[in-house]
DRENGU-300439 format. One record per atom (N, C-alpha, C): atom name; chain; x, y, z; residue in one letter. Coordinates in steps of 0.2 Angstrom, whole numbers, plus 2048, in hexadecimal, padded with zeros to 3 digits. Layout:
N
CA:A:X:Y:Z:A
...
END
This chain:
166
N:A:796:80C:7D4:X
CA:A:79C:80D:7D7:X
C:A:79C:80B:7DF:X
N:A:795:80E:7E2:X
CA:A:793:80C:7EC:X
C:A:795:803:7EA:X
N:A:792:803:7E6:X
CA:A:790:7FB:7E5:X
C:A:797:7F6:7E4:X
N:A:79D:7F7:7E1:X
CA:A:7A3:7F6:7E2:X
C:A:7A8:7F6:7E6:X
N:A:7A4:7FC:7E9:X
CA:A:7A9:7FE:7EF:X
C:A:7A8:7FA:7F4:X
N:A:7A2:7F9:7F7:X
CA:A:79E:7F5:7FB:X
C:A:7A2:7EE:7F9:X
N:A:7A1:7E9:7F2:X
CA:A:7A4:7E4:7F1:X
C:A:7AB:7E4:7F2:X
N:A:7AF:7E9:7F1:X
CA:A:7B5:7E8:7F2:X
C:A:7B7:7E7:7FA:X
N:A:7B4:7EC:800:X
CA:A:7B5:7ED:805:X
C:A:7B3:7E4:80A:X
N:A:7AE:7E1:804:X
CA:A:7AD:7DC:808:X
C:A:7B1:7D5:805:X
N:A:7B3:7D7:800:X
CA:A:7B7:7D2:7FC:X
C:A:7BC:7D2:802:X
N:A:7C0:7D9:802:X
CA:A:7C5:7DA:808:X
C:A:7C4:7D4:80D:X
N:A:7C0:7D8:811:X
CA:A:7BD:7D5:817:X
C:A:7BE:7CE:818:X
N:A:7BA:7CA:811:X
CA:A:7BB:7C1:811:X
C:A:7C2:7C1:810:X
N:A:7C4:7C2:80E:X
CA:A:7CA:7C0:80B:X
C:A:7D0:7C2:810:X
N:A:7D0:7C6:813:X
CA:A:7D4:7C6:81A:X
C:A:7D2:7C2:81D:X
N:A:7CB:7C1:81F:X
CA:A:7CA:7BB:825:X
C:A:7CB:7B4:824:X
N:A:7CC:7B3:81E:X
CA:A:7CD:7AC:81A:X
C:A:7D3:7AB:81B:X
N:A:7D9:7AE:819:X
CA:A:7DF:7AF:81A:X
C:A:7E2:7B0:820:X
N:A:7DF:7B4:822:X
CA:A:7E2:7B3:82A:X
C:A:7E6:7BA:82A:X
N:A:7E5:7C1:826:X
CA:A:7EC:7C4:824:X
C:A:7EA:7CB:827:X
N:A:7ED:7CD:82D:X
CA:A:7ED:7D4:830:X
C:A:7EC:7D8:82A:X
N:A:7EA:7DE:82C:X
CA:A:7E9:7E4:826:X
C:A:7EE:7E7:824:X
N:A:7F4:7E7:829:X
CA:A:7F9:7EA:825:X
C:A:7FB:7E6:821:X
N:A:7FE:7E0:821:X
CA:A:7FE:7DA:81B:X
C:A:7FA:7DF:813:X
N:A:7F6:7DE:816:X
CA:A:7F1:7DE:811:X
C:A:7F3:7E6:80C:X
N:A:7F7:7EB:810:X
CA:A:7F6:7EF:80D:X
C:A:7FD:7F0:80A:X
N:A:802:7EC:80D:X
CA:A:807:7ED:809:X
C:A:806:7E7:803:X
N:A:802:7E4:803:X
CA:A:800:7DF:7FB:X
C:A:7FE:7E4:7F7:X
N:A:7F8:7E8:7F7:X
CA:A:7F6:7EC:7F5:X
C:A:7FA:7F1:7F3:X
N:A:7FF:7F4:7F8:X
CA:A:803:7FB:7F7:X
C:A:808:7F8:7EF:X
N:A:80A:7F1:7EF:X
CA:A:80E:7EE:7E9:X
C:A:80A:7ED:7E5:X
N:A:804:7EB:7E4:X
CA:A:7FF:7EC:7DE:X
C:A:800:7F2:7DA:X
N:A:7FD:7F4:7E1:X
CA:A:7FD:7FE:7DB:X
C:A:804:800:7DB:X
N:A:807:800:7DD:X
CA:A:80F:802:7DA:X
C:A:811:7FF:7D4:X
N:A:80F:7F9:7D2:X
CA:A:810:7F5:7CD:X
C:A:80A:7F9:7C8:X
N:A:805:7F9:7CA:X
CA:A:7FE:7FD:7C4:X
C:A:800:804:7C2:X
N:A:803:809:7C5:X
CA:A:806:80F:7C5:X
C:A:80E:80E:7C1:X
N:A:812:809:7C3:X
CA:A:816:809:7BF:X
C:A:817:807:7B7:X
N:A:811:803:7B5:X
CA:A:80F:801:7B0:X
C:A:80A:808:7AD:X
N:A:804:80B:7AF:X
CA:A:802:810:7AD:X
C:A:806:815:7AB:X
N:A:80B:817:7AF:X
CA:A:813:81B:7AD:X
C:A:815:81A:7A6:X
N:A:817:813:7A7:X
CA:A:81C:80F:7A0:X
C:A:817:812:79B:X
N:A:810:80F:79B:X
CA:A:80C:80D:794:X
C:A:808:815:793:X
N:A:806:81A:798:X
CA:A:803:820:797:X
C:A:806:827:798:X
N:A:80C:826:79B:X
CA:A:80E:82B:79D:X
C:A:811:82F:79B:X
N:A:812:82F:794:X
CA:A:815:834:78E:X
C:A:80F:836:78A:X
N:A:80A:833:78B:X
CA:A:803:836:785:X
C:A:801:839:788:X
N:A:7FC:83E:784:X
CA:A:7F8:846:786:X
C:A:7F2:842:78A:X
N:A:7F1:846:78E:X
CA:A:7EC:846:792:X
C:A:7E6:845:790:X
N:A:7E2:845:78A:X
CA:A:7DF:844:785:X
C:A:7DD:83D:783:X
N:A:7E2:839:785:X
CA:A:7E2:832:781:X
C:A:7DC:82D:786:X
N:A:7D7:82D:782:X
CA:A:7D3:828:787:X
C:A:7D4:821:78B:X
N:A:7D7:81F:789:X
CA:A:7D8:818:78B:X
C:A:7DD:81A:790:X
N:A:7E1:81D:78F:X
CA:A:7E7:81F:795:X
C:A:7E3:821:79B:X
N:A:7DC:826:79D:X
CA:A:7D9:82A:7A0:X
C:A:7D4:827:7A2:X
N:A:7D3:821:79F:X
CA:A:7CD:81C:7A2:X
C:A:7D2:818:7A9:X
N:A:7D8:815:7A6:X
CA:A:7DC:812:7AB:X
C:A:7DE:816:7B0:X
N:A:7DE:81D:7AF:X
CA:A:7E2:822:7B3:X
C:A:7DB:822:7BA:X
N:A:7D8:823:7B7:X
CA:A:7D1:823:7BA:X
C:A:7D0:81D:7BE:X
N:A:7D1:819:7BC:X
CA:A:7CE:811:7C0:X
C:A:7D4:80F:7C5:X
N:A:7DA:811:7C4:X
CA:A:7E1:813:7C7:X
C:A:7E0:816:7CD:X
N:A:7DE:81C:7CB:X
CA:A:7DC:823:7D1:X
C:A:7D6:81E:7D7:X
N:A:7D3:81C:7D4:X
CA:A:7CD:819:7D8:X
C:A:7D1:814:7DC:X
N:A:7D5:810:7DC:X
CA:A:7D9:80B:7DE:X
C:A:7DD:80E:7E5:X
N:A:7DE:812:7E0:X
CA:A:7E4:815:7E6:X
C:A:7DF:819:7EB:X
N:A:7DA:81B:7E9:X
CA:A:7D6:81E:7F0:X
C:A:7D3:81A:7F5:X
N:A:7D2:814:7F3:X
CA:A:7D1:80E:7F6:X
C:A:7D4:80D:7FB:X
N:A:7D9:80A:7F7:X
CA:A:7E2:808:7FB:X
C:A:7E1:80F:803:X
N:A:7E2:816:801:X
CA:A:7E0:819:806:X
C:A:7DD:818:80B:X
N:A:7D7:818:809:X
CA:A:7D2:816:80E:X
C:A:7D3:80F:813:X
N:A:7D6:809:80D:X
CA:A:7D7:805:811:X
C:A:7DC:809:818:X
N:A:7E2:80A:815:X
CA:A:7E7:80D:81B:X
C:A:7E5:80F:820:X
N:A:7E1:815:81E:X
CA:A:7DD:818:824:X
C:A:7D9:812:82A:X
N:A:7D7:80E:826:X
CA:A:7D5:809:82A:X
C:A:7DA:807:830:X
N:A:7DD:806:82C:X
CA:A:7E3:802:832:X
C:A:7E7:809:836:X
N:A:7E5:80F:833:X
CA:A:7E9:814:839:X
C:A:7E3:815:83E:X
N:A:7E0:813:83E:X
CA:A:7DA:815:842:X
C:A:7DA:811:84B:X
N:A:7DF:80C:849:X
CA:A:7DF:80A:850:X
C:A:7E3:80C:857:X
N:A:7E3:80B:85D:X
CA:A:7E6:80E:860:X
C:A:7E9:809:865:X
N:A:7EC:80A:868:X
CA:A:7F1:808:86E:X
C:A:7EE:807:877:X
N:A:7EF:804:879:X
CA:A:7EC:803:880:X
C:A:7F2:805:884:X
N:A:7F0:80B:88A:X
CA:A:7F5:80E:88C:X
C:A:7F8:808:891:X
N:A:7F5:802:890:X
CA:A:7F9:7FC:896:X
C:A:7FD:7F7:88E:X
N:A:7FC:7FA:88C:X
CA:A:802:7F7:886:X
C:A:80A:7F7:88A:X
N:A:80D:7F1:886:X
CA:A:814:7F2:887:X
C:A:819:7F6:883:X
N:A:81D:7F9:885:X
CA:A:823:7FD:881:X
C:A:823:7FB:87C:X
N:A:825:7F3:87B:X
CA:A:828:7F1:872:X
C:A:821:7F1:86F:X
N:A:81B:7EF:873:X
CA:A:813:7F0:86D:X
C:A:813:7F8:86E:X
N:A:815:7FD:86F:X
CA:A:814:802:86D:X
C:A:817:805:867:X
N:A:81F:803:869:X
CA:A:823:804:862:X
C:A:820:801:85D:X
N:A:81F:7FB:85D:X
CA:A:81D:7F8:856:X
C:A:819:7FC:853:X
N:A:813:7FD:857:X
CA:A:80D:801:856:X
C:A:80F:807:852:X
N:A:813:80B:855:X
CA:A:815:812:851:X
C:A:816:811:84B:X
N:A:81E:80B:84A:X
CA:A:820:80B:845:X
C:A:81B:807:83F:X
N:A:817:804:842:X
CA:A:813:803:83C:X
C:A:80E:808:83B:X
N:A:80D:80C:83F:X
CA:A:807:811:83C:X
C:A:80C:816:839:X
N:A:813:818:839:X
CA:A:816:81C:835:X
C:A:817:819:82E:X
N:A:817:813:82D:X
CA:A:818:80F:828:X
C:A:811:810:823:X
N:A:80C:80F:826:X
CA:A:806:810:822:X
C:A:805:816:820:X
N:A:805:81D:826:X
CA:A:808:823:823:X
C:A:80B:825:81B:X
N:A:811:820:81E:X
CA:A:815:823:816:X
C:A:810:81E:810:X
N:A:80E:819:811:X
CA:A:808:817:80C:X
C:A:804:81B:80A:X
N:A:801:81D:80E:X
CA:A:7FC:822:80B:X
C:A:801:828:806:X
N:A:805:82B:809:X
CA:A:80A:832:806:X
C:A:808:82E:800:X
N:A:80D:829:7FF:X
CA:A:80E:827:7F7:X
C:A:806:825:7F4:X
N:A:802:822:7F6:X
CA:A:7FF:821:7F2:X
C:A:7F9:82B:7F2:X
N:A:7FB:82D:7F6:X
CA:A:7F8:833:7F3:X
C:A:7FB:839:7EF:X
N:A:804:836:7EE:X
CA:A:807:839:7E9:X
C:A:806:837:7E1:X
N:A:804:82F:7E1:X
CA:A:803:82C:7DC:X
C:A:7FD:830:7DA:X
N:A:7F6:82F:7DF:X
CA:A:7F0:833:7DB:X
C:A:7F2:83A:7D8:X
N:A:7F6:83E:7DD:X
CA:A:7F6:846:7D9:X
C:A:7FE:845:7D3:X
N:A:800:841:7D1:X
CA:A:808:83F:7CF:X
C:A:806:83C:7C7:X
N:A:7FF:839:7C9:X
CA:A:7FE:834:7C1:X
C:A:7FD:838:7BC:X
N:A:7FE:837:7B7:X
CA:A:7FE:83B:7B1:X
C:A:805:842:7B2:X
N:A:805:844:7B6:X
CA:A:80A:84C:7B7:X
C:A:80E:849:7B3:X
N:A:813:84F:7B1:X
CA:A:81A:84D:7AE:X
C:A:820:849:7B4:X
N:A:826:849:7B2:X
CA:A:82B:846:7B9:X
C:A:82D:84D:7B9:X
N:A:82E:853:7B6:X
CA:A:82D:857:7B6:X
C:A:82B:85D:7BB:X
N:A:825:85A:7BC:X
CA:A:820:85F:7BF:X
C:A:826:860:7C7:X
N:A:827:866:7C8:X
CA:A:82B:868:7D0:X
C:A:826:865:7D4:X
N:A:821:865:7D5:X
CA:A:81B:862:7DB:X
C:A:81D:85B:7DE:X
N:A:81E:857:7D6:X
CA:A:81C:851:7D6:X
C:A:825:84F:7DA:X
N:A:82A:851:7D4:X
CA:A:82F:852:7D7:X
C:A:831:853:7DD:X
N:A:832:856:7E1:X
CA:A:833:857:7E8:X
C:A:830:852:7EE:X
N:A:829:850:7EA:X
CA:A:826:84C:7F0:X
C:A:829:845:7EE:X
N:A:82A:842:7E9:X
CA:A:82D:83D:7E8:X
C:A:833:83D:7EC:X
N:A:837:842:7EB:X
CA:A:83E:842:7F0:X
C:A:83D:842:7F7:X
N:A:837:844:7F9:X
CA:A:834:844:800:X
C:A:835:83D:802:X
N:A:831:83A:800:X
CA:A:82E:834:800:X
C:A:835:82F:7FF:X
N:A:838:82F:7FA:X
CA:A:83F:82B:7FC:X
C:A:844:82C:802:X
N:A:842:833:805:X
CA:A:845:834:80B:X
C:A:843:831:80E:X
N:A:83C:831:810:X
CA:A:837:82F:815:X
C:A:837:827:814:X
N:A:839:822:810:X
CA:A:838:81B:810:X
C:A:840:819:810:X
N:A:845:81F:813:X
CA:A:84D:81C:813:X
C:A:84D:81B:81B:X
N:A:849:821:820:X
CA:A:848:824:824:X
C:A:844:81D:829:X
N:A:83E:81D:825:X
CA:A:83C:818:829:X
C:A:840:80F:828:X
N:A:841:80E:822:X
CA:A:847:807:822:X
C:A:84A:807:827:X
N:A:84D:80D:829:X
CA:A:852:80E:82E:X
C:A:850:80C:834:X
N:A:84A:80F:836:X
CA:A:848:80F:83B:X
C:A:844:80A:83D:X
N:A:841:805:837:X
CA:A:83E:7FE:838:X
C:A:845:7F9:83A:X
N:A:84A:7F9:835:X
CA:A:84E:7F5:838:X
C:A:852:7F6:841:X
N:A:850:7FC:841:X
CA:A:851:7FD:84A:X
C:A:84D:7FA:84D:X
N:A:846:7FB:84D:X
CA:A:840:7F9:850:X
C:A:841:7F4:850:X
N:A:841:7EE:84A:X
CA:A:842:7E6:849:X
C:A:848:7E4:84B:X
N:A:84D:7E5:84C:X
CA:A:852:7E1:84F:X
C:A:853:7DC:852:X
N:A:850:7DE:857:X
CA:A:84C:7D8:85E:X
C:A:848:7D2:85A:X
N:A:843:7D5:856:X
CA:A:83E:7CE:853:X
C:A:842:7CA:84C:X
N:A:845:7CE:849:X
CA:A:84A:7CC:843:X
C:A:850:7C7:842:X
N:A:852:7C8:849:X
CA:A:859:7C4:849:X
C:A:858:7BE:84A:X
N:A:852:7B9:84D:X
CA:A:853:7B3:84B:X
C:A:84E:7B0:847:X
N:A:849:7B5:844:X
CA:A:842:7B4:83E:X
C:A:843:7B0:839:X
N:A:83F:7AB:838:X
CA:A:840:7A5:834:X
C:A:83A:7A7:82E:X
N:A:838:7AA:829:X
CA:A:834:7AA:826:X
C:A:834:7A5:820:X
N:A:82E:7A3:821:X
CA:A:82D:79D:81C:X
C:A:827:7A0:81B:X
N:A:829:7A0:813:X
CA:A:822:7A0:80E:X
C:A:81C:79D:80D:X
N:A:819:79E:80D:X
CA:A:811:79B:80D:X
C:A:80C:79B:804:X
N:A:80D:796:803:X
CA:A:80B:796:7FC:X
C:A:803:792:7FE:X
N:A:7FE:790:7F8:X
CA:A:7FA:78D:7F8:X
C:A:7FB:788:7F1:X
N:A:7FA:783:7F3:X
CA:A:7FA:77E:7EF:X
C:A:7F4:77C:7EC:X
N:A:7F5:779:7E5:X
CA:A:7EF:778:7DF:X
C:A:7ED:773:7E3:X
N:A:7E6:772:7E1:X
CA:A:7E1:76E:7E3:X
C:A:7E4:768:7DF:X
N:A:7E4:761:7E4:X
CA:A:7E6:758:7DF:X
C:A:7E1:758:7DB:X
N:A:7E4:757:7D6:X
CA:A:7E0:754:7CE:X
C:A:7DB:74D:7D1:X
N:A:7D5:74D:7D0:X
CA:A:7D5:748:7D0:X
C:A:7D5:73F:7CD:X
N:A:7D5:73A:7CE:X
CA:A:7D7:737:7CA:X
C:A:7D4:732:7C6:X
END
């Protein structure tokens, strides 16, 4: 398991520096993985008892992902601000570590949420948190962003297959 973690944490590391891809990048690619693994584990487990091994093997290796995921975030809340910072890097800064915040909520609502019923009042309530808290911050991103938004060009970046050769 040390042995995995270790490989992944370094897999990371290549794979960011190769890419070129700051760590938030990184974690909202991740935050849509596991929303997709969750929402599938939902679909295909989520009516069957507790009991069902194959369901509780993935529930399991699921939970481990998402405590990853975690830890990576925490990664990136770890940083701090230089108090000769400008106003607007300091906004940024907030609102990205409020951002990652609400990353972690969810993915620490998915660990305690998997398997529950929809049912369950816990699980319920935090859910509705959490769509407050991601209408809340929308809001407040598209405020933040204004200034950098309004004439952003983004163009996609694909990689192309290696030439055949001939």
């Amino acid at each position: 398991m040390k042995k995995l973690l270790l490989a992944s944490i370094l897999a990371l590391i290549v794979i960011s520096s190769l890419f070129a891809l700051p760590l938030t990048a990184l974690v909202f690619q991740q935050s849509a993985e596991l929303a997709k693994k969750v929402a599938a584990w939902n679909k295909q487990c989520g009516d069957k008892p507790s009991y069902d091994e194959t369901c509780m093997k993935k529930r399991y290796a699921l939970s481990g992902e998402l405590g990853k995921f975690v830890a990576i975030v925490n990664d990136e809340l770890s940083g701090t601000v230089s108090p000769n910072a400008s106003d607007d890097f300091v906004k940024e800064f907030n609102g990205r570590r409020k951002i990652m915040e609400h990353e972690v909520r969810v993915a620490l609502y998915n660990l305690k949420c998997l398997g529950r019923p929809a049912s369950d009042p816990q699980c319920s309530a935090e859910s509705a948190a959490i769509d407050v808290e991601k209408t809340a911050l929308q809001a407040e991103y598209k405020q933040t962003h204004a200034v950098f938004d309004g004439t952003w060009i983004s163009i996609p970046v694909t990689v192309s297959p290696r030439p055949k050769k001939p």
